[in-house]
C-alpha positions as CSV (number, residue, x, y, z in Angstrom):
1,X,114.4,62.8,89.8
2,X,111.2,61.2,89.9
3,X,109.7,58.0,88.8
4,X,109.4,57.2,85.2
5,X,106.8,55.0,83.5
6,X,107.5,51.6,82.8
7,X,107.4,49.7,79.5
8,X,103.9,48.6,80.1
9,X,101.4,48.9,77.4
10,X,99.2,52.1,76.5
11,X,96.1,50.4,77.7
12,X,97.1,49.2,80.9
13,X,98.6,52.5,82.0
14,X,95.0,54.3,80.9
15,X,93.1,51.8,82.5
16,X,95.4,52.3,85.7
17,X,95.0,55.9,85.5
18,X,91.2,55.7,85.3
19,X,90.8,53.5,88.0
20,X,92.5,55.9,90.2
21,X,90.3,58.6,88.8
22,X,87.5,56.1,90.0
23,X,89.4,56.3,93.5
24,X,89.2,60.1,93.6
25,X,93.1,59.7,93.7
26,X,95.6,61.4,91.3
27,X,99.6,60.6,90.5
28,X,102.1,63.3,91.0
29,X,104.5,62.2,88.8
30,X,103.0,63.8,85.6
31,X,101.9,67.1,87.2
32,X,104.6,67.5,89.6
33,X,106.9,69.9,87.5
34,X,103.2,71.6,87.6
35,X,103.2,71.9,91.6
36,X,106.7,72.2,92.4
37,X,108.0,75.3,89.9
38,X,110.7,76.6,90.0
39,X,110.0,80.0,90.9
40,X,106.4,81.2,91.4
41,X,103.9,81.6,88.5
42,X,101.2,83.5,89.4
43,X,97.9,83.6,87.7
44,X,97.5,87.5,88.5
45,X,98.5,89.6,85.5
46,X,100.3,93.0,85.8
47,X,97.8,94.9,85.1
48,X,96.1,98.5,85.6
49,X,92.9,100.3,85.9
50,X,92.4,104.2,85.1
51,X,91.3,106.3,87.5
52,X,89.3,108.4,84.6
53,X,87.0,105.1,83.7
54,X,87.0,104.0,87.5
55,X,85.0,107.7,88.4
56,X,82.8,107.8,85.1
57,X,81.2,103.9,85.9
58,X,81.4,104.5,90.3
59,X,79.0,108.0,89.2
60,X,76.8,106.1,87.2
61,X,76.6,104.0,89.4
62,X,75.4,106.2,91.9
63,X,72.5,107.3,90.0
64,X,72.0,103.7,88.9
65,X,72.2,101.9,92.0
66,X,70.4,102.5,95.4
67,X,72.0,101.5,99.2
68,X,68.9,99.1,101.1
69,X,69.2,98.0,104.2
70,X,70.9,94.3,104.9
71,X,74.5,96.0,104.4
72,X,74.4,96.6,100.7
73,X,77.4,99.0,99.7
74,X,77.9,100.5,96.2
75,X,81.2,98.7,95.5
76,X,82.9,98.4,91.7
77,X,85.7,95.7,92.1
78,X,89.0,95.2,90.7
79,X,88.8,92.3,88.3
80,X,92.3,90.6,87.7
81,X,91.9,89.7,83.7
82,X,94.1,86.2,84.6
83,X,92.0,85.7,87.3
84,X,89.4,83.8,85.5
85,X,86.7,86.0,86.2
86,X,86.7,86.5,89.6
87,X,86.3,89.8,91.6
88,X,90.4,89.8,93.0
89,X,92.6,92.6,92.2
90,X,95.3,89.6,92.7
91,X,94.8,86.0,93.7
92,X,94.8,87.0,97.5
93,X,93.9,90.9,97.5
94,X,90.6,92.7,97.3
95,X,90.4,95.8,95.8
96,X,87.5,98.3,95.4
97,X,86.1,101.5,95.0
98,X,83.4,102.5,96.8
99,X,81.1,105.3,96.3
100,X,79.1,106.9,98.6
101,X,75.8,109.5,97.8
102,X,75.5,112.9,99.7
103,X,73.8,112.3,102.9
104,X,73.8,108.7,102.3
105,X,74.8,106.3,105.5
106,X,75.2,102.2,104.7
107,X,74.1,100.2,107.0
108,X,76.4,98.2,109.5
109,X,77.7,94.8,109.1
110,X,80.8,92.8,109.7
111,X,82.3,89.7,108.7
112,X,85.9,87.9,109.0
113,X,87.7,89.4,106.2
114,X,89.4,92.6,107.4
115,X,89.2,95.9,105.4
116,X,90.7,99.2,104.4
117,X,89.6,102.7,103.3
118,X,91.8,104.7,101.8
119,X,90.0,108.2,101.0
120,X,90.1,109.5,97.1
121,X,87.7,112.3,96.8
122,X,85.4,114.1,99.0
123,X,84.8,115.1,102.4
124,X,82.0,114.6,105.2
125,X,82.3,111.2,105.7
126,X,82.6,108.9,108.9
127,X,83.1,105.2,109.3
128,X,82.3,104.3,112.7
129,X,84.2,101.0,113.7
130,X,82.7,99.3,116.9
131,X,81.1,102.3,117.4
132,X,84.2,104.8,117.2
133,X,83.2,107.5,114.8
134,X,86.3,107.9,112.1
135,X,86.4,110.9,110.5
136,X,87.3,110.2,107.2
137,X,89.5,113.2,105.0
138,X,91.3,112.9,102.1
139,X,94.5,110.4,101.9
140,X,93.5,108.9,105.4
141,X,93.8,105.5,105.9
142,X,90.6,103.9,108.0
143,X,90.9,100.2,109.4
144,X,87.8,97.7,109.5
145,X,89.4,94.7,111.0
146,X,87.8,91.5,110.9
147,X,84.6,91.1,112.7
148,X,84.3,94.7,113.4
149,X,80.6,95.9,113.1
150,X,80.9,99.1,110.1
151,X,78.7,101.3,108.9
152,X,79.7,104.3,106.3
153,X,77.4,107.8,106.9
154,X,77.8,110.7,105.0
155,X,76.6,114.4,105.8
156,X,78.5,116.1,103.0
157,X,76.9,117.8,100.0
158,X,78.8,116.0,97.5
159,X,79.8,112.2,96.9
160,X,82.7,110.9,98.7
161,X,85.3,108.0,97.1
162,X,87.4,105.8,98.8
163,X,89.4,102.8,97.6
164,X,88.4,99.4,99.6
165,X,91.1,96.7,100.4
166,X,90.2,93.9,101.9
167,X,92.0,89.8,102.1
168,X,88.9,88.3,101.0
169,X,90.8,86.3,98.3
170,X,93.0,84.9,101.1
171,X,89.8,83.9,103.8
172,X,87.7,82.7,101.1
173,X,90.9,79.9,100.7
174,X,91.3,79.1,104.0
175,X,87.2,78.4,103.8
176,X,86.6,80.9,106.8
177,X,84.2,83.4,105.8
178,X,81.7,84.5,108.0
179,X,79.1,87.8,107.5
180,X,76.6,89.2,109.9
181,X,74.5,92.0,109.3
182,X,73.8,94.5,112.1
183,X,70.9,93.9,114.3
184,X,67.5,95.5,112.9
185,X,69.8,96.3,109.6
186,X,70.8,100.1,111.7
187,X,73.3,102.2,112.0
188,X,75.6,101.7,115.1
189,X,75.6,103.8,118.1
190,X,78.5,106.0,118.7
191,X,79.9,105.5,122.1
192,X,81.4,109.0,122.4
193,X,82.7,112.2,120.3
194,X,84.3,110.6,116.9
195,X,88.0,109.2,116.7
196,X,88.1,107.5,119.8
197,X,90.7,105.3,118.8
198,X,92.8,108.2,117.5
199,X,92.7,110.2,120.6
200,X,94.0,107.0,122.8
201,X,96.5,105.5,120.0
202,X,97.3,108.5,118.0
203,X,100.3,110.5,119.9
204,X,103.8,109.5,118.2
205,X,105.3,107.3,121.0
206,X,102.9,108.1,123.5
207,X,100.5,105.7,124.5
208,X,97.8,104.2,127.2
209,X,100.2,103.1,130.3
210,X,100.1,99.5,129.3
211,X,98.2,99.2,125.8
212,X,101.8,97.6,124.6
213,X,101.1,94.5,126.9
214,X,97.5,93.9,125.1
215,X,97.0,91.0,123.1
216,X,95.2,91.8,119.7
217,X,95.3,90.8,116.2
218,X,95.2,94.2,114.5
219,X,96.1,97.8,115.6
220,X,94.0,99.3,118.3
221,X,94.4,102.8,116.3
222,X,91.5,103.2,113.4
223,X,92.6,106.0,111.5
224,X,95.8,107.2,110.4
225,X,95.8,110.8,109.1
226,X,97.5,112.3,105.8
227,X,99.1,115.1,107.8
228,X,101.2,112.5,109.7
229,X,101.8,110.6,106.6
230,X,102.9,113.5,105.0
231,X,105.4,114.5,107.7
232,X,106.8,111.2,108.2
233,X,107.6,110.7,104.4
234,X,109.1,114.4,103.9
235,X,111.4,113.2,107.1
236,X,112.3,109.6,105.7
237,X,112.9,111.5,102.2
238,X,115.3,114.2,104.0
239,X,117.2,111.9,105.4
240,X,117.6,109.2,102.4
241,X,117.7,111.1,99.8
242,X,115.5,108.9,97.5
243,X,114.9,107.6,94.3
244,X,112.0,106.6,96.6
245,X,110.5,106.9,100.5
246,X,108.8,103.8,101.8
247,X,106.7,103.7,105.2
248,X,104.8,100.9,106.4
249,X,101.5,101.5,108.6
250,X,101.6,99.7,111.7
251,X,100.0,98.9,115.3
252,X,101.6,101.5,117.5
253,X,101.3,99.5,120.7
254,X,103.3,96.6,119.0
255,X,105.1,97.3,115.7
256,X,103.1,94.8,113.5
257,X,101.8,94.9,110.3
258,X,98.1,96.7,111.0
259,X,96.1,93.7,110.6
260,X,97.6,90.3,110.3
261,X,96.5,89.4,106.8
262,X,96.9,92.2,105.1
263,X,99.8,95.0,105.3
264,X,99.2,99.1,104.6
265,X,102.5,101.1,102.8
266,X,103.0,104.6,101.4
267,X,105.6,105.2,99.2
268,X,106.9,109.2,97.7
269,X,108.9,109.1,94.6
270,X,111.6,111.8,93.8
271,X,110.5,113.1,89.7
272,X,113.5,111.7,87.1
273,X,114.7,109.4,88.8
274,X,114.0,105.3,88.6
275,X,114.0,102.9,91.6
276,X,115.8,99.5,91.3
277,X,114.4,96.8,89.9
278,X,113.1,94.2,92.8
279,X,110.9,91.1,92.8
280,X,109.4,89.9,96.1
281,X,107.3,87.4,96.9
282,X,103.7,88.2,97.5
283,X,101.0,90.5,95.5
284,X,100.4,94.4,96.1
285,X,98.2,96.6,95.1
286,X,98.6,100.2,94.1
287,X,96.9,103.4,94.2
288,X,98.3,106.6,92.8
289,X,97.3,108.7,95.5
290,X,98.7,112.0,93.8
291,X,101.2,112.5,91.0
292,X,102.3,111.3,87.6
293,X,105.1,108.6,86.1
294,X,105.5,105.3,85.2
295,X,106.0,101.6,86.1
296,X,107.8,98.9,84.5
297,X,106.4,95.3,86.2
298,X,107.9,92.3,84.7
299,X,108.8,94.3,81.6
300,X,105.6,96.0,80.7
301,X,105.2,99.8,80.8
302,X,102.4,101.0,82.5
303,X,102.2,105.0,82.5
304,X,100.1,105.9,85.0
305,X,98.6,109.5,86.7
306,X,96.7,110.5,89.8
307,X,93.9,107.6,90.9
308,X,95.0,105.2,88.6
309,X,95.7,101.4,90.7
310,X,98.3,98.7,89.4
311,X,98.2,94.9,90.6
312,X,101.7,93.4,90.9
313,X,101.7,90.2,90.8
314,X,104.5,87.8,93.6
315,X,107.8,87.9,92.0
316,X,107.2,90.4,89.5
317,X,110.2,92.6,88.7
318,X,109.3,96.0,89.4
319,X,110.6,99.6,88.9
320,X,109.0,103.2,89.0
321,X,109.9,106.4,87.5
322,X,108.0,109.8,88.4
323,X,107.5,112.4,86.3
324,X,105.9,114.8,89.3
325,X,106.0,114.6,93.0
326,X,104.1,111.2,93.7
327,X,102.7,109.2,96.4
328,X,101.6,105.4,96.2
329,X,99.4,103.7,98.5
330,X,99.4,100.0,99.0
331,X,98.0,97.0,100.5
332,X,99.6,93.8,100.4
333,X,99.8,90.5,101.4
334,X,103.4,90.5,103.2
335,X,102.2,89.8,106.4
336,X,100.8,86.5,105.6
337,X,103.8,85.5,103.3
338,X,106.5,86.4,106.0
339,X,103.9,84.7,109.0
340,X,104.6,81.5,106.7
341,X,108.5,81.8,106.6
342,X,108.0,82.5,102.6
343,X,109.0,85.6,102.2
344,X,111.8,86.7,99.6
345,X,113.3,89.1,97.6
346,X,115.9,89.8,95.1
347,X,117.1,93.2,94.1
348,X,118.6,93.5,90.3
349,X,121.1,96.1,89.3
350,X,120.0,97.0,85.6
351,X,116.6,98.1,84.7
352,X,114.2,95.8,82.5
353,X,114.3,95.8,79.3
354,X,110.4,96.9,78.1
355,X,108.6,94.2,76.2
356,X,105.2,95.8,76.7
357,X,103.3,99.1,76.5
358,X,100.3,99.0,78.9
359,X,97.2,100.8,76.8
């Protein structure tokens, strides 16, 4: 229990109080309960954003909006409603999409927050990372780790739209944001052929004599394909049988989370049939990369179909149901939660009861 105030009079506590204001000081004992909850109370909402709307204003945009040089990228960003405002998906995650012209190329930059690409529509795209050329197809996942120069080039015929994650909630906290355009505001060079990184990094178990004794923050392999996705959830799906497969995208030559700030998963739902309720600490993103169902996150019902993307808030129950063959993507921030010793979950044994229809 904490300390009480004492008898003294109204006036002398409000003159104490302002004096301390004076003093740039402030008491815990009235806001404590504030500080130290119970359980955590996010400010991110559940909350979801259609796929349908997301296209319509990321293709006017396009005709509205021009790529200069000085790194500009045509980027619409998830806005969290309880948020206040700000451009988070949830108080620690980024998320984007990002639409990219025919035959248009962004210029390269890099700065400390690290970044994802997960590929929507289109084909004919590269992102070259430290000058490896990354193809980029359909449900691949392309890494831009912190401080990486990155440029996006397209030779297709049609626009191409990927979903951007990035921790720039979580850098922007720790006051550690730092952004450099490329020199003469250019494209990189490309060292060699494309997918450099793939052809070293990319064989299942097979690796550079020694690239498991390098010391790096985030996985030496850039692009991870759909194909190999695909495969490894059908096999994890044989073999357990469902409600749901879960796979978590990791640094080959060490086992870690792809980048250290932010964590990549891919989950396949079997249709009919609902996952247990959970809560864990630590916010996710979503992105239906294909498919049709619903979710129920801390008792609201969000129904949801291909390209639509849900923020779940830390501790927020959540269960899905699929109506079709479905695949979610995610980012979240588990790896910095569980770096911290914070990590936690609980797993509940009846479903929610529904409080709310997301509409």
């Amino acid at each position: 229990m904490g300390p009480t105030e004492t008898g003294s009079a109204p006036e002398t506590l409000a003159s104490f109080y302002r004096t301390l204001e004076q003093h740039d000081l402030q008491p815990l004992w009235p806001i404590a309960d504030q500080l130290l909850t119970q359980s955590p109370q996010p400010a991110t909402k559940p909350w979801m954003w259609r796929w349908a709307s997301v296209l319509a204003l990321a293709e006017r945009a396009g005709e509205l909006i021009a790529i200069h040089e000085g790194g500009d990228r045509r980027v619409l960003s998830l806005a969290n409603p309880g948020l206040l405002g700000r451009p988070f998906a949830t108080s620690t995650l980024w998320g984007a999409v990002q639409y990219l012209n025919a035959g248009e190329h962004a210029p390269a930059h890099r700065h400390t927050p690290g970044a994802i690409r997960f590929i929507l529509v289109g084909d004919g795209v590269y992102t070259t990372v430290d000058g490896d050329a990354c193809d980029m197809h359909p449900g691949d996942l392309v890494l831009t780790p912190s401080w990486n120069w990155h440029d996006h080039n397209s030779s297709a015929d049609e626009p191409v739209v990927w979903f951007d994650g990035l921790d720039i909630p979580t850098v922007l906290a720790l006051d550690a944001v730092f952004f450099e355009n490329y020199p003469d505001e250019k494209l990189q060079d490309v060292e060699q052929e494309h997918n450099r990184s793939e052809r070293l990094y990319g064989g299942r178990a097979l690796l550079p004599l020694g690239a498991a004794e390098d010391t790096h923050s985030h996985s030496p392999l850039l692009v991870y394909r759909r194909a190999d996705i695909d495969a490894a959830l059908t096999a994890l799906l044989s073999q357990g049988g469902g409600p749901m497969a879960s796979l978590e995208f990791v640094d080959p030559t060490s086992g870690r989370p792809v980048m250290p700030t932010m964590g990549c998963e891919m989950h396949r739902l079997v249709p009919g049939r609902r996952t247990r309720p959970v809560r864990r600490v630590g916010s996710s993103v979503v992105v239906v990369y294909k498919g049709a169902g619903s979710s129920v996150i801390s008792g609201q019902l969000f129904k949801w179909n291909s390209g639509d993307m849900l923020a779940i808030p830390s501790w927020a129950i959540v269960e899905h149901e699929a109506a079709e063959p479905t695949d979610l993507f995610a980012i979240t921030d588990a790896p910095v939660i569980k770096a911290m010793g914070l990590y936690r979950e609980e797993i509940h044994e009846t479903p929610q009861h529904v409080t709310r229809v997301f509409s």
